[in-house]
N, C-alpha and C positions, 0 to 999 in steps of 0.2 A: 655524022653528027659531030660537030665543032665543039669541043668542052670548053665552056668559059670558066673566068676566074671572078669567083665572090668573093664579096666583101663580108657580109653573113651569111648562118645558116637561113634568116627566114628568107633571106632573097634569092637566096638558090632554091629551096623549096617551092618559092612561089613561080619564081621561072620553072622550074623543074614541069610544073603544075601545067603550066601553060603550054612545055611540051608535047601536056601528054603523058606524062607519069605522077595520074592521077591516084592510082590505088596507091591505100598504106598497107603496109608487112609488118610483120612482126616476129619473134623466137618465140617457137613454142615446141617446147621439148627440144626434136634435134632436127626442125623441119621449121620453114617460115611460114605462117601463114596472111592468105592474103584476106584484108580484114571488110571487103566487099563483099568478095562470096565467098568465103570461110574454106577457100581450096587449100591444099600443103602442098608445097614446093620443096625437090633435093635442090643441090646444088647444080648437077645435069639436067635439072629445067630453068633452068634461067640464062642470063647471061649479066652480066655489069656495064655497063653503057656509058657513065658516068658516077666519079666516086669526087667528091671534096672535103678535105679536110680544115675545121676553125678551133683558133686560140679564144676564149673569152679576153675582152678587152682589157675588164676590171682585174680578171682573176685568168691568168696564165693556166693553173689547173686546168678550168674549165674549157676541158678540149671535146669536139665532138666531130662527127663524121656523117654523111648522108651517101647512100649509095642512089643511085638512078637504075632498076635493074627493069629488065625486059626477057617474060617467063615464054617459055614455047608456045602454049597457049595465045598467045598474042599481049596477056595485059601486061600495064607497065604501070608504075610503081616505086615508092622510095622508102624507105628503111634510115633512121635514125638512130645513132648509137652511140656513146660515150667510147673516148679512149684513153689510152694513160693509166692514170693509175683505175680511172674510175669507168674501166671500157669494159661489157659483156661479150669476156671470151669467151663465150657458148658462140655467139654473133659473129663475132669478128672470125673466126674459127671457120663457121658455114661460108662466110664470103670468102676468104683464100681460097675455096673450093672450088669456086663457082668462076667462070670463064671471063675474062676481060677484054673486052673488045673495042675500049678506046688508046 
């Protein structure tokens, strides 16, 4: 798989989407879950497939981050998260963990 470069988050989301990584995730506790069928995911069930990082236009702060991940189980799925000053190191924490395969 080819990782493109966006322009936005919603456009990578929505291609994202169209790849195929349709489920959303989420932190919860110290485990992600997927918010289709309410399964929990470590980091050694997944893998990272695609990650992009965006500036906000207006406001430089407003930085955020989408991963593209794909669990053992077969689903796939994306995960959204702030970073910077205003990023959930719970999050960002579980993803360094988790395998990178582009």
């Amino acid at each position: 798989m080819e990782a493109k470069n966006y322009r936005t988050l919603s456009e990578a989301s929505k291609n994202l989407h169209q790849q195929g990584f349709a489920d959303r995730f989420e932190m919860e506790g110290k485990k992600l879950k997927n918010l289709e069928n309410e399964k929990y995911y470590n980091p050694e069930d997944m893998r990272i497939r695609e990650m992009h990082r965006f500036e906000g236009v207006s406001n430089p702060s407003d930085m955020s981050v989408i991963f593209a991940v794909e669990c053992d189980d077969g689903r796939k799925g994306t995960i959204i998260s702030s970073y910077g000053t205003y990023a959930n190191r719970d999050l960002l924490n579980f993803m360094d963990e988790v395998e990178r395969t582009f």
